[in-house]
C-alpha positions in Angstrom: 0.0 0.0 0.0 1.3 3.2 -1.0 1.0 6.2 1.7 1.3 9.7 0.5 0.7 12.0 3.5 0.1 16.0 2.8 0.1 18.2 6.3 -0.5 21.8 6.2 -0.5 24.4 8.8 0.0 22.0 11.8 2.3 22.4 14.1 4.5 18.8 14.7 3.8 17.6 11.1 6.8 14.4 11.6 4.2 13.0 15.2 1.5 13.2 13.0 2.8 12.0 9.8 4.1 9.3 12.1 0.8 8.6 13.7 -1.4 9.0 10.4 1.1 5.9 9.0 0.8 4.0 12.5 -3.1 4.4 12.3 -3.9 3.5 9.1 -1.6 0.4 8.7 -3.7 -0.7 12.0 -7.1 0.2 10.7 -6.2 -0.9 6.9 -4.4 -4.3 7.8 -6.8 -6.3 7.0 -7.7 -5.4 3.2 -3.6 -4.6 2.4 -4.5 -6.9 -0.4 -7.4 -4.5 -1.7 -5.8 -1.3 -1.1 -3.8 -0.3 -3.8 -2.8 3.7 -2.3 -4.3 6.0 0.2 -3.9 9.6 0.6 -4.0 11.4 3.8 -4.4 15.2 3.9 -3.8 17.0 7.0 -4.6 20.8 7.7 -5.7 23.8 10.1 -8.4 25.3 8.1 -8.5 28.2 9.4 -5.0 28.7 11.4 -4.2 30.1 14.3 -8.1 31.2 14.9 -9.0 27.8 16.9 -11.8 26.3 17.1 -13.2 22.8 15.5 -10.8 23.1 12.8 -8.5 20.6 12.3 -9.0 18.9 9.2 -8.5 15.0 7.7 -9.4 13.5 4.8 -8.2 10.6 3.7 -9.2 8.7 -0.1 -8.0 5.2 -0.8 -7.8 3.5 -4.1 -9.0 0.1 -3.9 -8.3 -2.9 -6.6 -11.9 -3.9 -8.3 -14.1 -1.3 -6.6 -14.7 2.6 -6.6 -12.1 4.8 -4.4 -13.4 5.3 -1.2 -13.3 9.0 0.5 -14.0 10.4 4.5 -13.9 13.6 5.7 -13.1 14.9 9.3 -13.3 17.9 11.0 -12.1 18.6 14.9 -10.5 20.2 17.5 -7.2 17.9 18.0 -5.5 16.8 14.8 -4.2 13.5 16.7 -8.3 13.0 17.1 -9.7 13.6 13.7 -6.7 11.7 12.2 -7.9 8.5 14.8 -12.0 9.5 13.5 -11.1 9.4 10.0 -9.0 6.0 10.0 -11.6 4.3 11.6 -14.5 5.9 9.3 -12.6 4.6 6.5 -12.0 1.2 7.9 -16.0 1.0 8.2 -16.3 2.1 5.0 -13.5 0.3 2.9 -15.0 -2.7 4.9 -18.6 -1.7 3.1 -17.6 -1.4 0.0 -15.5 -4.8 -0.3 -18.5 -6.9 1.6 -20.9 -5.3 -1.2 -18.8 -5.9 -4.2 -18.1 -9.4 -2.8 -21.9 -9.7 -2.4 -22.7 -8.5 -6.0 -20.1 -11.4 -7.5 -21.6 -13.9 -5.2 -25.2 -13.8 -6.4 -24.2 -12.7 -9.9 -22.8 -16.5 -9.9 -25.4 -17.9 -7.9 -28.3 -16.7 -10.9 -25.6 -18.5 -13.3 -25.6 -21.7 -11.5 -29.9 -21.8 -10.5 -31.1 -21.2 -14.5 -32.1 -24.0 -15.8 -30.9 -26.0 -18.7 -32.8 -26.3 -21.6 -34.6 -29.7 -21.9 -33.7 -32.0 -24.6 -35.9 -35.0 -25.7 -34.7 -38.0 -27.4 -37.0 -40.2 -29.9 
């Protein structure tokens, strides 16, 4: 899995590079054979100001189904980097069952049509 990591505007950007790699390889571990990339964007939106704005988004590109993208918005960059892993755990986690899902009763209809009936004089 390829990890690009963008952090703008936040103060101790090699912690939280470090932490956005440590929480994703957690959260992701379990589909490192789907996930071909993610991208993790870090940022204050609106800088030294404060308030609930600390922003993470990350987007993954996953092998045989659309890319998957979550969006989080907090006071403690640490926190929205912990939210946003796990949102796109849930998700990734979605979007694999469903595809898997789709496949699985696209073969089942295969296997339940009947064959055609031949008679023999």
């Amino acid at each position: 899995m390829e990890l690009r990591t963008t952090i703008r505007n936040v103060d101790h950007d090699d912690l939280l590079r470090a932490h956005v790699e440590h929480r994703l390889g957690f959260a992701l571990d379990r589909f490192r054979d789907r996930v071909r990339w993610v991208e993790a964007r870090v940022s204050d939106v609106n800088g030294p100001k404060g308030g609930a704005d600390k922003r993470c988004t990350l987007e993954a590109g996953l092998d045989g189904v659309p890319d998957v993208r979550v969006e989080v918005m907090g006071e403690d960059a640490a926190g929205v980097i912990d939210q946003a892993a796990d949102r796109l755990a849930r998700r990734v986690a979605r979007v694999v069952d469903r595809a898997h899902d789709r496949r699985r009763l696209r073969g089942r209809r295969r296997v339940q049509e009947p064959a055609e009936e031949t008679f023999v004089n």
